[in-house]
N, C-alpha and C positions, 0 to 999 in steps of 0.2 A: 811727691816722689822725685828724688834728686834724679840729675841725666845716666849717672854712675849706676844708681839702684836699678834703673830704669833698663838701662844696656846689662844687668847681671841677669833681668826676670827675662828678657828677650832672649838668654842665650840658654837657658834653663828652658824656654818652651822651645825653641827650636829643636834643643837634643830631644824631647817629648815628642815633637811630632816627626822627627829622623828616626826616634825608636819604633812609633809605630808604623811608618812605611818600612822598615827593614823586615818586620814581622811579615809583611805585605808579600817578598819579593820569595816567600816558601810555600810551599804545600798547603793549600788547595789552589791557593792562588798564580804562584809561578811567575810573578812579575818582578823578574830581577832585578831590570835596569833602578828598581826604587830601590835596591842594595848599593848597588854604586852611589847613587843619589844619598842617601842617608847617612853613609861611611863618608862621603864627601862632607854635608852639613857638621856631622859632630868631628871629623880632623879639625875643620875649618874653623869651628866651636875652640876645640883646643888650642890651637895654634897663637890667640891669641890671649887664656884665660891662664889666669892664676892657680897654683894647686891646687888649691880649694876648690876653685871656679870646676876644676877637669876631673876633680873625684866626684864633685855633687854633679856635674853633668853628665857625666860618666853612669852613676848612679838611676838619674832621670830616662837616660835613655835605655838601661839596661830593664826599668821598670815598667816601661813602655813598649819596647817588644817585649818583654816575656808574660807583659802584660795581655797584651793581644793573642800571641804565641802560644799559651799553654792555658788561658783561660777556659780551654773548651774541657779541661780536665773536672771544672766544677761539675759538668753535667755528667761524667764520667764517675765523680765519688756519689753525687747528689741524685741524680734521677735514676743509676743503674745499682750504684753502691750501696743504696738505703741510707747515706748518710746525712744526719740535718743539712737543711742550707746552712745556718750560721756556721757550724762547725765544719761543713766543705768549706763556705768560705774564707774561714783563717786559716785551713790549711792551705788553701791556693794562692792566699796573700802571703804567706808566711815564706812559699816556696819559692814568690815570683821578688821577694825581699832578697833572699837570699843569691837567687840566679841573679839581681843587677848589681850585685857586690862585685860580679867577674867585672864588666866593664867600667865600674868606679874604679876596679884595682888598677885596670888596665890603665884610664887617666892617669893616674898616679906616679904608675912604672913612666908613662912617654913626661910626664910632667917634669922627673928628676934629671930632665936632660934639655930646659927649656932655654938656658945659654945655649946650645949649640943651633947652628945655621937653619933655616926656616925647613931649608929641603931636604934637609937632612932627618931631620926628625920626621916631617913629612912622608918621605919617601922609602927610610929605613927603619926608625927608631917607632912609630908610631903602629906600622903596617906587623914588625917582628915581636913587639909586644901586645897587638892584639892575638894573633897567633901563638904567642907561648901562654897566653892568659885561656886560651880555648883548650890548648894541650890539657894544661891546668884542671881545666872544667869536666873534661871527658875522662879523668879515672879518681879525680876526688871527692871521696865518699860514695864512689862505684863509678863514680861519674854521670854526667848529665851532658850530651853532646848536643842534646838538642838545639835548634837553630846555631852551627855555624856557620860561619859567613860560605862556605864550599859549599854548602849543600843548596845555595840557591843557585847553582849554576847548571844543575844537571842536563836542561834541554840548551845548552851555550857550546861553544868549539872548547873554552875550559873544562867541558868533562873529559876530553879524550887526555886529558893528566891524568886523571885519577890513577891509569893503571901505572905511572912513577912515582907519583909522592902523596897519592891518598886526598883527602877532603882538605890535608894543610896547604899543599900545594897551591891545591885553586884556587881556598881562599887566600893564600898569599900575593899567587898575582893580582884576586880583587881587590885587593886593600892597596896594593901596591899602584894600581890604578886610579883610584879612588885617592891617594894620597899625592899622587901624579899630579892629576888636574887640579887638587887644590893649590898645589904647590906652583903651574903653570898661571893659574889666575892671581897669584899674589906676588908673582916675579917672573917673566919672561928672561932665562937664562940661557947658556950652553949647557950646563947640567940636565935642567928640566928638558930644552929638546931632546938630551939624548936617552933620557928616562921613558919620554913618552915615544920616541920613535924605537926603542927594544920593546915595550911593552906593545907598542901595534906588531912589531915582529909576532911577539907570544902570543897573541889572540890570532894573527895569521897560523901561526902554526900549531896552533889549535885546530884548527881548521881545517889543514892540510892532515893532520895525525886522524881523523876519521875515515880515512883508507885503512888505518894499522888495522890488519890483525894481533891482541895479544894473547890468544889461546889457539890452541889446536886442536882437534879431536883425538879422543884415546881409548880406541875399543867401539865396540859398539856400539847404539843409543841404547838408552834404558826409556824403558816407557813409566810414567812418572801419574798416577790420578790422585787428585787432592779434593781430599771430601773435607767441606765448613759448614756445618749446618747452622742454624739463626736462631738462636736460642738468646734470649733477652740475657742480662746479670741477674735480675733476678728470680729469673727462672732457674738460672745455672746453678745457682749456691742454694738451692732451697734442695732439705735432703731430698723429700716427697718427689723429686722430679731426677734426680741423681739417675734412677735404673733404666728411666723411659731415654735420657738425654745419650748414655752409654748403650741402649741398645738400636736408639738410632743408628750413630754412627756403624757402629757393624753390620745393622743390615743395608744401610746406600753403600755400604764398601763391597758386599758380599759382588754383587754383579762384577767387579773391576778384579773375572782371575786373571788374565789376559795381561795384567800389566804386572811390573817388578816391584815396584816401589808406591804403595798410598800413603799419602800422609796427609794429617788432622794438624789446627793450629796449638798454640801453646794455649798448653791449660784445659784443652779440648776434654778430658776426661778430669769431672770437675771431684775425682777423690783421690786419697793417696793412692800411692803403689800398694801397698802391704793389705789394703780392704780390696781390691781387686779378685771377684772370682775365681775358682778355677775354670768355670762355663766361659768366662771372657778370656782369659789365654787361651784354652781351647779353642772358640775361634779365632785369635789369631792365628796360634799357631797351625791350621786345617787350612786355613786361607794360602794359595800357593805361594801371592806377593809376602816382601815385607812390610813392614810397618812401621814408621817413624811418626810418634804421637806426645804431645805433650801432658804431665800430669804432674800430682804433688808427691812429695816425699817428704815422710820424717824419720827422723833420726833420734831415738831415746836414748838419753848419756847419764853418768852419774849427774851432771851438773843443769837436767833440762831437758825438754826436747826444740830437737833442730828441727827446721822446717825450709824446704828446698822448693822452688820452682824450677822443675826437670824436664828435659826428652827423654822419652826411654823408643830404643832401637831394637825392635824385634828381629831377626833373622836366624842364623843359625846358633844364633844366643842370643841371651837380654841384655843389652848395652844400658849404660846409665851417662848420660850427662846433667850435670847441676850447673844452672844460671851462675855466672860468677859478678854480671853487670847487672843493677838492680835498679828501677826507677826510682829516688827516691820519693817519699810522700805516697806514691802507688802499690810498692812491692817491701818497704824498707823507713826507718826513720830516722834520717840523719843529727846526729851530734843528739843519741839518746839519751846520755848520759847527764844531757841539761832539760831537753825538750821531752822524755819518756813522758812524764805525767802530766803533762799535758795532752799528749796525742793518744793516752789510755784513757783519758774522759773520752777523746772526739770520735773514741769506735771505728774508728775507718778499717770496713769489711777487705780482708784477706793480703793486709800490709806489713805482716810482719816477719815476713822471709830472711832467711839468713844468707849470704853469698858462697858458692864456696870457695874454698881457700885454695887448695892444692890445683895442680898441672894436672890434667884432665886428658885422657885419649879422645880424639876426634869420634 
């Protein structure tokens, strides 16, 4: 193995093992400082590699957190969903294929500007194209926002942003930090000083902004009880257990008249709207609270029927909203029009929900 060959599989496994510490720095785990740490490793990656070099490592590292990231979905289609292993697991391979497409692309996009100055790319061009690649992520093919870089920061002085510019924000400053120090370690400049002493500014006043309040109280309190009961998957979807699962729920709710508002989670009432009792509106509507609970709906058209994952809002009417962001692989199947017969062999239990379309009342 030449020195060249040698220095391409090194930089290929670093962005591997940066993908899977980025995975690390979210939920359950929490350890963010390995986000900075990772987004450090693959700039650093970049900074010196060829397009190729920055789409496949791009690539590697995207397949490596989303590897770690969303693997625990196989237990989710496989031990709850009744679905074969083999066939959870090309669906989980398929899906964790496609999520490290965003950060190959993202290589790419920072690649097209690899004449321009080391810090520059570093500290703008790298950081604003991970972040338009995540925009990207979060409404294409309903979107998938899962693991962006914001969202490991929630117990850090960068959440008290969120209430100005959202998850992009924070991760923008991360990256921007993160591109920071790489950029300090491969050139001591006036630039880079003054990159990193605004950025300690922002994590300062990060800090400082957890005094803010950015809500006020408006009215009353509402008193709020939330009934979940622990019904397995596939207790839930088997009919034979449908009447026992829905008459649970009403009766742990029955005790809570005292409060305004109970509510069940999404899906909680595992049948459509329209096979829905009268005996069960009944007790809703006898119960003094209201009731915000999740269920299905369909929809029969000349051309099919639709099939919605819904709230419906009991009160002094029946409110409807329909899910319009869909998990892909769990609720939906992306780019059907290639992959349909494929994922109609692989049976995957109660994934073929439709979005909706139209502006929807709150």
């Amino acid at each position: 193995m030449t020195p060249q060959i040698l220095f391409r599989v090194l930089k290929l496994l670093s962005a591997a093992c940066a993908g899977g510490m980025y995975a690390l720095s979210f939920a359950p785990y929490y350890w963010w400082p390995l986000s900075l740490l990772s987004l450090f490793i693959l700039f650093a990656v970049w900074l010196k590699s060829s397009r190729l070099m920055a789409v496949a490592s791009g690539f590697v590292f995207g397949t490596a957190a989303f590897g770690v990231g969303v693997s625990w979905m196989y237990i989710s289609l496989h031990t709850y969903g009744g679905m074969s292993g083999m066939s959870a697991g090309l669906a989980i391979a398929l899906a964790i294929v496609l999520l490290a497409l965003y950060p190959a692309l993202c290589g790419a996009v920072q690649a097209l500007f690899r004449k321009y100055p080391a810090s520059a790319r570093l500290c703008l061009v790298m950081p604003a194209s991970w972040v338009l690649v995540e925009w990207l992520r979060s409404w294409l093919f309903t979107g998938f926002p899962w693991l962006s870089a914001g969202y490991a920061y929630l117990d850090t002085p960068l959440s008290n942003y969120v209430p100005i510019g959202g998850v992009y924000l924070v991760g923008l400053i991360a990256l921007l930090s993160a591109g920071t120090l790489v950029s300090l370690f491969h050139r001591v400049s006036p630039w880079n000083g003054v990159m990193a002493l605004l950025l300690c500014g922002v994590w300062f006043g990060g800090w400082m902004l957890n005094t803010t309040a950015w809500t006020r109280a408006h009215g009353g309190p509402v008193k709020v009880a939330i009934v979940q009961n622990n019904f397995s998957l596939m207790e839930k979807w088997d009919a034979d257990e449908r009447a026992g699962i829905i008459g649970k729920y009403l009766r742990i709710s029955q005790p809570f008249t005292d409060t305004d508002l109970i509510v069940w989670p999404e899906a909680a009432v595992p049948d459509y709207v329209d096979n829905l009792s009268e005996r069960f509106w009944r007790s809703i509507d006898e119960h003094p609270a209201d009731f915000i609970f999740g269920a299905l709906q369909r929809e029969v058209s000349g051309d099919g029927t639709r099939h919605y994952n819904s709230v419906i809002a009991a009160s002094d009417q029946i409110m409807v909203y329909r899910k319009q962001h869909l998990v892909p692989f769990g609720e939906y199947f992306p780019l059907k029009w290639l992959l349909g017969p494929l994922f109609s062999r692989l049976e995957i239990p109660m994934s073929d929900f439709d979005a909706w379309k139209s502006p929807q009342v709150p």
